[in-house]
LUMFI-53051 format. One record per residue (C-alpha): residue in three letters; x, y, z. Coordinates in nm, 2 decimals. Example, Ala and Ser with C-alpha at 12.3 -4.5 7.8 and 13.67 -1.06 7.14 Angstrom:
<marros>
   residuo       c1       c2       c3
       ALA     1.23    -0.45     0.78
       SER     1.37    -0.11     0.71
</marros>
This chain:
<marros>
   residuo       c1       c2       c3
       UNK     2.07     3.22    -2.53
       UNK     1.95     2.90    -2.66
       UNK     1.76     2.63    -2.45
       UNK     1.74     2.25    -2.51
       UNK     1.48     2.09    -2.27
       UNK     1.37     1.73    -2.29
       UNK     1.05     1.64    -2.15
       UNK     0.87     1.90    -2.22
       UNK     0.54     1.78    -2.31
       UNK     0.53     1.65    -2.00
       UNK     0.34     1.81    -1.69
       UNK     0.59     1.92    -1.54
       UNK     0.81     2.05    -1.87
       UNK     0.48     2.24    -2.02
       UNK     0.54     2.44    -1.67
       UNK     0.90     2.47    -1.73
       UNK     0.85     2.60    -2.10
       UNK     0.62     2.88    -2.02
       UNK     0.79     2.96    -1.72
       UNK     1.13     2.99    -1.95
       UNK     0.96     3.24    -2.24
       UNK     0.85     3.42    -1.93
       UNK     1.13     3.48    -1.71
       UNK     1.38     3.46    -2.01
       UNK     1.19     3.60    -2.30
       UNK     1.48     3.66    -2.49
       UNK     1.61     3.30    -2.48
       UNK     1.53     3.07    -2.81
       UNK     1.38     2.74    -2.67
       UNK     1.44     2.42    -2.84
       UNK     1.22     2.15    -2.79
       UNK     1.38     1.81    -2.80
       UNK     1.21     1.55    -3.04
       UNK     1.48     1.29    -3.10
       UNK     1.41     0.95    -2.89
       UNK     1.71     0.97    -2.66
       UNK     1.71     0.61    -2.61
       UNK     1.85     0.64    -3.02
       UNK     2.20     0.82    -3.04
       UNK     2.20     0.89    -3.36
       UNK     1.87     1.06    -3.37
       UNK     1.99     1.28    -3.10
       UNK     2.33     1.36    -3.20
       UNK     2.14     1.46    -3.56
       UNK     1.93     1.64    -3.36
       UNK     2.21     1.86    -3.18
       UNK     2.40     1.89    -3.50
       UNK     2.10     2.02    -3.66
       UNK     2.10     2.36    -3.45
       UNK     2.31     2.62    -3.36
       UNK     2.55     2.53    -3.01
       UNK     2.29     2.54    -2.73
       UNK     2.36     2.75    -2.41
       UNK     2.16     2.52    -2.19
       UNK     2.02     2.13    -2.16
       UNK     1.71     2.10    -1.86
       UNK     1.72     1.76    -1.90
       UNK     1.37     1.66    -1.83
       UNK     1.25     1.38    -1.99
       UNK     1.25     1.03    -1.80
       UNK     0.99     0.70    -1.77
       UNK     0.82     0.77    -1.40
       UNK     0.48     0.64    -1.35
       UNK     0.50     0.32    -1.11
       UNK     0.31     0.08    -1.30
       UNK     0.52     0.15    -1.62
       UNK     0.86     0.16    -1.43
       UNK     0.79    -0.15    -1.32
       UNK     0.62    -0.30    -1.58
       UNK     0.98    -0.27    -1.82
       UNK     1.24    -0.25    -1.61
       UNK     1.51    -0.24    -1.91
       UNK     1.34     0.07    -2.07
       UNK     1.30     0.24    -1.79
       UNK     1.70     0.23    -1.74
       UNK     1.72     0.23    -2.07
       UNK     1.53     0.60    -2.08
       UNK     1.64     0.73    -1.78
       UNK     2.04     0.57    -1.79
       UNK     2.11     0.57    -2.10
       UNK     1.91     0.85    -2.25
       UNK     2.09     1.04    -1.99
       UNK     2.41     0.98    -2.13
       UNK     2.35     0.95    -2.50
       UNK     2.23     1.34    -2.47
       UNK     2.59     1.43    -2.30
       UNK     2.75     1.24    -2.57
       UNK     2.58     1.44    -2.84
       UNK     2.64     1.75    -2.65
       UNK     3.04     1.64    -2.69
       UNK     3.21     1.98    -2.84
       UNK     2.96     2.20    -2.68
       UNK     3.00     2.41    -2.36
       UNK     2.62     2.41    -2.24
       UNK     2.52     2.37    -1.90
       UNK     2.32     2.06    -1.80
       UNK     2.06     2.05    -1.57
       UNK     1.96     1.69    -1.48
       UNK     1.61     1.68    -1.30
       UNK     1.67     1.41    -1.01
       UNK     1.39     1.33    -0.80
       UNK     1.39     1.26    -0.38
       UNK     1.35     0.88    -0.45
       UNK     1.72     0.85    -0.46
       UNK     1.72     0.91    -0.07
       UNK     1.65     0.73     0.24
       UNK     1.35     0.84     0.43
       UNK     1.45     1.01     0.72
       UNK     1.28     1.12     1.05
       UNK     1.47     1.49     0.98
       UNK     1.48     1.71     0.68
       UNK     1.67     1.58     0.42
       UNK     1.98     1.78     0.30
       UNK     2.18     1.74    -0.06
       UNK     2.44     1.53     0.14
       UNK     2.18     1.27     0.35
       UNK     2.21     0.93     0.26
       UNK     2.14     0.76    -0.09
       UNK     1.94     0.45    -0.10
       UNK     1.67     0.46    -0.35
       UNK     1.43     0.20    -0.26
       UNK     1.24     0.22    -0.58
       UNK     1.32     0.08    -0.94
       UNK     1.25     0.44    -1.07
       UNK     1.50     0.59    -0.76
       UNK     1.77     0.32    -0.87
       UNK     1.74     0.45    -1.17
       UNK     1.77     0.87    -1.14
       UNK     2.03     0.78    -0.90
       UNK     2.25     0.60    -1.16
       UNK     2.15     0.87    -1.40
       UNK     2.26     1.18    -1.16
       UNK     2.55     1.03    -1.10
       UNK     2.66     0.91    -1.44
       UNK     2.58     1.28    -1.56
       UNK     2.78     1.46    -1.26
       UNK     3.09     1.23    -1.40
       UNK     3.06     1.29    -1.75
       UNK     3.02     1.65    -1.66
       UNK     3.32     1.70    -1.45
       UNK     3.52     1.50    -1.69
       UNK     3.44     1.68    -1.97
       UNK     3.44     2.02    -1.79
       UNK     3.07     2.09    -1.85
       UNK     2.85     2.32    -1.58
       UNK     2.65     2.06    -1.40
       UNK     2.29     2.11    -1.18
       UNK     2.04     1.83    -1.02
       UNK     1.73     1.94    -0.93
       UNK     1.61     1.67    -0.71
       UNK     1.23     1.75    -0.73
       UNK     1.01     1.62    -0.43
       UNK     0.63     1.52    -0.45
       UNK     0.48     1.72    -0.76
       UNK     0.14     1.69    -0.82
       UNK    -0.07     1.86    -1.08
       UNK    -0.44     1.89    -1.19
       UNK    -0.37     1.76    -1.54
       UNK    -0.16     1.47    -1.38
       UNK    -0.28     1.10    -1.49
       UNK    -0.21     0.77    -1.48
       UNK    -0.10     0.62    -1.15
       UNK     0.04     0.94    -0.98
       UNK    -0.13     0.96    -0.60
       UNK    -0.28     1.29    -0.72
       UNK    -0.49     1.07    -0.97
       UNK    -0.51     0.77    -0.84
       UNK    -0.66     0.93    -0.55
       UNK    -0.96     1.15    -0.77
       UNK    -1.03     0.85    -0.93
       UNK    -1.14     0.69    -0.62
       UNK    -1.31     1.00    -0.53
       UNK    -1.51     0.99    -0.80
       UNK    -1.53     0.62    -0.77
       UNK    -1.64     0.52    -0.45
       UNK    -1.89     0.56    -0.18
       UNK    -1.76     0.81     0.05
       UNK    -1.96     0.77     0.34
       UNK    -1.79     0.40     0.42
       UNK    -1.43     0.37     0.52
       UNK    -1.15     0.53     0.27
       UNK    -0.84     0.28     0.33
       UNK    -0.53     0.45     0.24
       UNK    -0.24     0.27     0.23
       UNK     0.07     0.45     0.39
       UNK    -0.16     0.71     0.51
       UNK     0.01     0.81     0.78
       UNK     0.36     0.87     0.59
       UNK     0.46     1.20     0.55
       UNK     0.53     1.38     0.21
       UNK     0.66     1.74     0.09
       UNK     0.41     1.83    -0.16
       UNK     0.49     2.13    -0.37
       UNK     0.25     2.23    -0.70
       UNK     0.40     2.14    -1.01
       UNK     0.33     2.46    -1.19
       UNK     0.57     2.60    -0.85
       UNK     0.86     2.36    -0.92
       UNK     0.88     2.46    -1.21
       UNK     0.91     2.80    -1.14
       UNK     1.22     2.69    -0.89
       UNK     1.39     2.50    -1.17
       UNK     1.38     2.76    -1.41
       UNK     1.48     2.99    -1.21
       UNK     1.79     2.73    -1.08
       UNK     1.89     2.66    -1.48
       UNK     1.94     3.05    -1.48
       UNK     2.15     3.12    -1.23
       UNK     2.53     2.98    -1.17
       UNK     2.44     2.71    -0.91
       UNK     2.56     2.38    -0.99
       UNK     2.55     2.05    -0.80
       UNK     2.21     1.89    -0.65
       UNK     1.93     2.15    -0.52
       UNK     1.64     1.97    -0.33
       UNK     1.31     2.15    -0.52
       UNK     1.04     2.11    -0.26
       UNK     0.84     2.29    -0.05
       UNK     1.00     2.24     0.34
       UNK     0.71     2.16     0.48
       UNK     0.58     1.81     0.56
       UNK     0.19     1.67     0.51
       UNK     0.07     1.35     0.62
       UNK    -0.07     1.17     0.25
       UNK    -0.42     1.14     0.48
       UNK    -0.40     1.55     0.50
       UNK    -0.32     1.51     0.13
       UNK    -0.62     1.35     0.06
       UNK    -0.89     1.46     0.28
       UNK    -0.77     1.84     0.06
       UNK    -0.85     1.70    -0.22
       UNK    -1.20     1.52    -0.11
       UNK    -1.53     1.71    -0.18
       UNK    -1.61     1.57     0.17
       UNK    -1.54     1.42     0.52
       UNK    -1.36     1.15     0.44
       UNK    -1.31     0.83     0.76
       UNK    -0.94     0.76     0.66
       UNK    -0.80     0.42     0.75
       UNK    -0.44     0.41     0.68
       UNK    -0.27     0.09     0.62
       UNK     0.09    -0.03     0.58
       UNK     0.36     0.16     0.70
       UNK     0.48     0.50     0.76
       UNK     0.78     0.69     0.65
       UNK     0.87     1.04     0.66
       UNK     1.03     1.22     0.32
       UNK     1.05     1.63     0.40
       UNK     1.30     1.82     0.19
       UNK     1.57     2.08     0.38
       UNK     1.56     2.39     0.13
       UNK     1.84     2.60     0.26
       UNK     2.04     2.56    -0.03
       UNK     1.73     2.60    -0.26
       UNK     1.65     2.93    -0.03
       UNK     2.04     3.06    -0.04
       UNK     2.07     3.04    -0.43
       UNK     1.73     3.21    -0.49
       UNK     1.64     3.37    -0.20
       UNK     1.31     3.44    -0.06
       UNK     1.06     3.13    -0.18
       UNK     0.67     3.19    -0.22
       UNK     0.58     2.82    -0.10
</marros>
């Protein structure tokens, strides 16, 4: 079996990798180095290796500040990188595993299920919703095995940038944290799920015979103060500002395809 994964210098696809060699040591993983916003270079790249078994299509601009910084690269990455891999993957039978992300729904008081509404309020939701749904067409209309792992919030030690997990040490480190912490959207509730976890789920997902979208989370809601104050070497006086919405994942499909979930 050979693997094609994009993305995976990233924190989440360094997860994926090892996770891969380990629960598929047999499987011959290919690294994707062509800039997918290029077709040639990835169509050179695909010819240059045997037929691959598998795409986990990783690889995607996400940080805030850079999203909305470039707007036409980040559709440009995320759209059309999407669908200049599929059009190099013409002639091959590989599955493709698209990793979509819970910013393509509506926040919602209940759990959210694969079928709850789509309204991405973000630029980076806009565009992983175009993408998922551009690759589930191209996929059905050229036959191909299609999966969406629509990942929750992921957070990581190695994270940077402006990720919450970060953004929040930084202040940590940062600030005095005997006056007030203001926190905007504080009181909002999140489904937070380790990265190095998530990983383990999508793996696991490209491996089986699933297809179609799979929420990756962990069921379980936490306000983004409880968040916090976890990840604070003290008491912390928490004043949350702004808003509050409610984004919890429902996992029975993620449960029913792999059965009983350490989370």
């Amino acid at each position: 079996m050979r693997v094609l994964i994009t993305g995976a210098g990233g924190i989440l696809g360094r997860h994926v990798v090892r996770h891969l060699t380990r629960l598929a040591p047999d499987a011959e993983v290919i690294v994707n180095s062509a800039d997918l916003t290029q077709p040639d270079a990835v169509r050179a790249q695909i010819a240059a290796f045997p037929p691959v078994n598998k795409v986990i299509h990783l690889a995607a601009l996400v940080p805030v500040a850079s999203v909305k910084a470039d707007p036409a690269r980040a559709y440009a990455v995320n759209v059309g990188g999407t669908i200049n891999l599929l059009s190099a993957l013409e002639g091959t039978r590989a599955s493709f595993l698209f990793c979509s992300s819970s910013h393509v729904y509506a926040p919602s008081a209940e759990p959210i299920s694969e079928d709850s509404e789509k309204a991405p309020s973000s630029l980076y939701g806009r565009t992983k919703w175009q993408a998922e749904s551009a690759a589930a067409d191209i996929c059905e209309a050229t036959g191909r095995a299609f999966l969406a792992t629509r990942l929750f919030s992921i957070h990581d030690p190695a994270q940077t940038g402006s990720f919450l997990r970060p953004s929040i040490e930084r202040r940590l480190a940062d600030e005095d944290l005997t006056q007030p912490f203001e926190l905007p959207g504080g009181d909002s509730i999140r489904d937070f799920l380790a990265a190095e976890k998530a990983a383990e789920y999508v793996v696991r997902l490209a491996l089986s015979d699933a297809t179609g979208p799979v929420n990756v989370a962990s069921g379980n809601g936490t306000t983004i103060r409880d968040f916090v104050q976890g990840l604070s070497p003290q008491p912390l006086e928490i004043r949350a500002t702004g808003s509050a919405d409610t984004l919890i994942a429902n996992i029975s499909r993620l449960r029913q395809i792999l059965g009983d979930l350490d989370v």
